[in-house]
N, C-alpha and C positions, 0 to 999 in steps of 0.2 A: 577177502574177496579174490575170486580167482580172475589171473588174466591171461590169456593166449595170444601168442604170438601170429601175426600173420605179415607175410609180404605187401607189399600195397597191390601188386597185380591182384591179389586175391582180392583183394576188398574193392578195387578198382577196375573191373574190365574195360580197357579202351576200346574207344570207336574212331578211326579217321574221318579228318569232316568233310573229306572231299566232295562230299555228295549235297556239300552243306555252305560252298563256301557261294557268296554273292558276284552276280554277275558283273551287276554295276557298281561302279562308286559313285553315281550321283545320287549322294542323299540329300535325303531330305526332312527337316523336323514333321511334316503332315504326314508322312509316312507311318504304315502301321509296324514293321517289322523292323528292330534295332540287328547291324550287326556286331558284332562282340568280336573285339581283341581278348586274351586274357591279363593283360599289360595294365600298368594305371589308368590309360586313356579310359579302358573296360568298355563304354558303346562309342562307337565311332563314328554313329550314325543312322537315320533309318532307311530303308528300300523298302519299295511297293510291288516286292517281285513275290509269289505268292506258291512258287518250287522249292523244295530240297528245304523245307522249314523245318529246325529240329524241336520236336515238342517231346521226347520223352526225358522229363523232367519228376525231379531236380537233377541237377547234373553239376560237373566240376570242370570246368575248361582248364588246361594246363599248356602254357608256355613250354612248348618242347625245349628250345632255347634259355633261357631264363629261368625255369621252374617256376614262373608265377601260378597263381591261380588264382580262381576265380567261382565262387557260389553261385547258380544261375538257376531262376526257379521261375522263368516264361520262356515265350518263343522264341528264336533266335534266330538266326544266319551268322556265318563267319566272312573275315576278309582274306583271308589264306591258310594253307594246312602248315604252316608252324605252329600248329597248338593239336591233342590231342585231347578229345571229350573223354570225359571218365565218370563209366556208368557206376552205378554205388551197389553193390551187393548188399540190401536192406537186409536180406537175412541174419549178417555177421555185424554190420556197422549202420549206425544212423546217421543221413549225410553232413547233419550241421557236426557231428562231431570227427569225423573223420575229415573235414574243410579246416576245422578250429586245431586236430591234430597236428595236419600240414602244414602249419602258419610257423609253424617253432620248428620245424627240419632245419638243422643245419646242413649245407648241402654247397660244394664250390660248384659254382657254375662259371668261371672264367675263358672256358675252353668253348671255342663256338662250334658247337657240333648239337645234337638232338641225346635228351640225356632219356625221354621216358622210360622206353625197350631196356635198354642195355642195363641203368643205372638205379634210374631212381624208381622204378616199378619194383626194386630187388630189394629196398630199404624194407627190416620190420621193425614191426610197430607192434605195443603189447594192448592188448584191448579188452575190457573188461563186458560183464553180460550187458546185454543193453538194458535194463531199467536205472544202471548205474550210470553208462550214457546219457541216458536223459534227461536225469539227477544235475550230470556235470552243464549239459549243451544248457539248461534253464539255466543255473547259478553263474555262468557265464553271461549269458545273457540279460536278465539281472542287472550286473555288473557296465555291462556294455550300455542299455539303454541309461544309465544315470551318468556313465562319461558323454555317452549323445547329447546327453541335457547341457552339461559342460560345455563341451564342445561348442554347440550350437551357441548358447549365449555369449561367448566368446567372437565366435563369427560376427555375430548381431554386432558385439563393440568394436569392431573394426569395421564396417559396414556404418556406422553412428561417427567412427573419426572419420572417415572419408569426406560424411557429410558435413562434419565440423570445421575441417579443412576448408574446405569450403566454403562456409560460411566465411571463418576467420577473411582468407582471400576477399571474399565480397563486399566487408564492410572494409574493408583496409581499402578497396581501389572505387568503390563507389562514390566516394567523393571527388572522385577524381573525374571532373567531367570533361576536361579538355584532354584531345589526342591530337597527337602529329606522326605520321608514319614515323618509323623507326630510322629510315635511312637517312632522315635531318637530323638526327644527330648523333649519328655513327657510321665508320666505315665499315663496310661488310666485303670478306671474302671466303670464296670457296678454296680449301683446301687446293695440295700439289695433285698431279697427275704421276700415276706411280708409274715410271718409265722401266720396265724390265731391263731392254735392248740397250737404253743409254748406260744405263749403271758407271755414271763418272760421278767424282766430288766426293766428300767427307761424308761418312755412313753417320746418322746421326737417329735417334729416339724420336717416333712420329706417335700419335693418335688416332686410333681408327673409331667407328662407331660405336664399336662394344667397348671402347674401353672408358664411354661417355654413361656416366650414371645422372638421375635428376638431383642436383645440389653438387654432383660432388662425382670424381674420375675412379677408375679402378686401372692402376698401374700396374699393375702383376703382369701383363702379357702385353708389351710395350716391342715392337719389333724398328729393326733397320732397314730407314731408308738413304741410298746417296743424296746428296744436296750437294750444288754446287754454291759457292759462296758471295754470285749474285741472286741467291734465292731466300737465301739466309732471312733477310729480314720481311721479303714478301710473304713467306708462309711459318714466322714464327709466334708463339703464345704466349703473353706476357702476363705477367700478374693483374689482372682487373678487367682481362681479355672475357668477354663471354664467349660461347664454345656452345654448338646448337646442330644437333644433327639432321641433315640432308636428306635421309631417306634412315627404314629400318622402321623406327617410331622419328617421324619427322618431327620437329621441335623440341623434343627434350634435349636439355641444357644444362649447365654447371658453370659457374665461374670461377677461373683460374686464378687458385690465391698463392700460387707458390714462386719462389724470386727465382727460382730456376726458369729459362727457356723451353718453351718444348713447340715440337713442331708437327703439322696436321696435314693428312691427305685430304683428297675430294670429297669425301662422303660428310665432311663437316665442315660447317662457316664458322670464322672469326667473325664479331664484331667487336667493334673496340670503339669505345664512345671518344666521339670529339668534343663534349661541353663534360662540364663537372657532372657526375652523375653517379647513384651511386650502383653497380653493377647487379647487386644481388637483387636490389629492386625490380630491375625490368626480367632479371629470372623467374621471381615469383610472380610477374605479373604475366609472363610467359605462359607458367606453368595453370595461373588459374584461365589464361584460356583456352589452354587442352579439357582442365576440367569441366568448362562449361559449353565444350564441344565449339568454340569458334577458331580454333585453328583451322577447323577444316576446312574451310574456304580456301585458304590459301592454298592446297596441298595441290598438285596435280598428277595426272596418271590413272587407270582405268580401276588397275590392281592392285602394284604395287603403288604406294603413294608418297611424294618427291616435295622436298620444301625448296624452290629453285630462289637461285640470288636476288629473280626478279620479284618473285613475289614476300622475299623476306622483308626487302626495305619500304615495301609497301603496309606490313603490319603496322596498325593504331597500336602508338604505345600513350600513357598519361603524359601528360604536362605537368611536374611540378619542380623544385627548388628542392636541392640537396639537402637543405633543412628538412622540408616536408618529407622527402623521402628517406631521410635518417629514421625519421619518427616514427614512420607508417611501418618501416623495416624494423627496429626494436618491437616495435607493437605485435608484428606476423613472427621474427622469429622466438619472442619468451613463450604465443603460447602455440605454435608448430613443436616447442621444444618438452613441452607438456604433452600433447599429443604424441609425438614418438615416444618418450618414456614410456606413456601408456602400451604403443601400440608393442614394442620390443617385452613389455610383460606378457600382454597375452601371446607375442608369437612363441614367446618362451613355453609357455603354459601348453599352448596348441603343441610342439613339438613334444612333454612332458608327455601330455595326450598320447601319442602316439606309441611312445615307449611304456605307459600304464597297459595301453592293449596288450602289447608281447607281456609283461608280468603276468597281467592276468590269466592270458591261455597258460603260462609258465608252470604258476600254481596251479592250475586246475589239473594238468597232466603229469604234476607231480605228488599228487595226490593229496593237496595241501588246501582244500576246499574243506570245510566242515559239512 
């Protein structure tokens, strides 16, 4: 089989989309016209603006920056000219395969500058006649619609734990018919106020909101803050300390299992219970009412949305005996701990997904397709 060489300019003629980029950014889903990033986001959104619409399709948006792209085969509008449209020379190349070619370019793009012109329009590529093309783009394809199927079922079963979670949650606290706000029986505070200008007292390890995961903390990027050492024990976290964040995703929470101290800015509340209790329980009781959308009441703010101190001790928490809450909490976490196992296989699986695609275009442009 014979293949020729060609540059991607040749196969590629760009068009700047200046004439193309949207006026507005107030989209809207009733809108008829999506405009297009070439970036993962891909539609950013619709406009009802009905100028400068590019229809000569199909076409390849490319990330002047990035090198991403993108197969686009309707109407469009853009949101800026960082991307260059790239018309296809049907004569020499068919566009699903010269989109499927580009997907396996290795290509450094670290350097922030626009690589089309100069760079990567210069890359060649060896192309065979096209009914061989079309051979490849189907058996590709093929291949792609049955990891789709994958894929997809995969989605569905995590989409089915979300709902089971949920469940689990419901029957776990539905017996629980008595509540008392939260603040009878525990003390709640907000986080220190991070004093730039004072900068006096002992530099010490604080918590910010990113560094609050739901069940559980991510300590990798732990910074200093001074504390003087009448503050010490006003804004520090003890082991059994629940830990709930203020704003960001207002109520997601973890409880603090480690003997170590650590200490918390503004953007999150301690509670720390005053009766026997057991901590994780009113986490997950927390958390099932994010998922049954009644946190929100409590939240305040137009846009962003703020869990203030006043309205945390006002949260309905259960009424029960450390006994009853031992039990309900074995109960939630043996089969929470089922459901993650599951869900870390398929995320495993999904991510496999991902890297099956790159094999696939691999072999097909290695000639290793039968």
């Amino acid at each position: 089989m014979e293949l020729k060489e060609y540059e991607l300019g040749e196969l590629l003629p760009y068009e700047q989309p200046s004439a193309y980029i949207v006026e507005s950014t107030d989209y809207n889903d009733s809108y008829k016209t999506p405009v297009l990033t070439a970036g993962k986001s891909f539609i950013l959104g619709y406009t009802n603006e009905t100028e400068g619409i590019f229809d000569k399709l199909p076409v390849i948006i490319f990330d002047d920056f990035t090198t991403a792209t993108q197969y686009v085969n309707f109407k469009f509008k853009v949101k800026s000219s960082a991307m260059k449209i790239l018309n296809i020379n049907t004569e020499l190349v068919l566009p699903k395969y010269i989109f499927y070619r580009m997907q396996i370019i290795q290509f450094d793009h670290s350097t922030h500058k626009r690589y089309w012109i100069q760079q990567y329009s210069k890359l060649k590529v060896a192309i065979p006649p096209l009914p061989e093309q079309e051979r490849i783009v189907t058996r590709i394809e093929e291949l792609f619609s049955e990891l789709d199927k994958a894929v997809e079922t995969m989605q569905t079963t995590k989409q089915q734990l979300a709902v089971y979670r949920q469940a689990v949650l419901k029957e776990a606290f539905e017996g629980c018919k008595k509540t008392i706000p939260l603040g009878n029986i525990s003390e709640t505070r907000l986080g220190k106020m991070l004093d730039r200008e004072k900068n006096i007292g002992i530099p010490r390890k604080y918590l910010r909101n990113i560094n609050v995961r739901w069940f559980t903390f991510d300590l990798d990027d732990l910074l200093d803050m001074r504390m003087e050492e009448s503050e010490v024990e006003k804004y520090s976290i003890c082991k059994g300390d629940l830990v709930i964040c203020e704003g960001g995703e207002p109520g997601r929470c973890a409880v603090w299992k480690r003997e170590d101290t650590m200490f918390f800015q503004k953007a999150l509340h301690r509670v720390r219970f005053q009766v026997e209790a057991e901590p994780e329980f009113y986490m997950y009781y927390l958390w099932f009412l994010v998922q049954t959308g009644q946190w929100n009441k409590f939240f305040t703010g137009t846009g962003i949305k703020h869990l203030t101190g006043q309205s945390l001790v006002k949260v309905p928490v259960p009424v029960a005996d450390k006994m009853t809450q031992q039990k309900l909490l074995s109960v939630i976490e043996s089969r929470l701990s089922v459901c993650e196992s599951i869900e870390q296989t398929v995320d495993t699986a999904l991510a496999q997904a991902d890297a099956m695609r790159q094999s696939i275009l691999k072999q097909a442009f290695e000639g290793r397709f039968i």
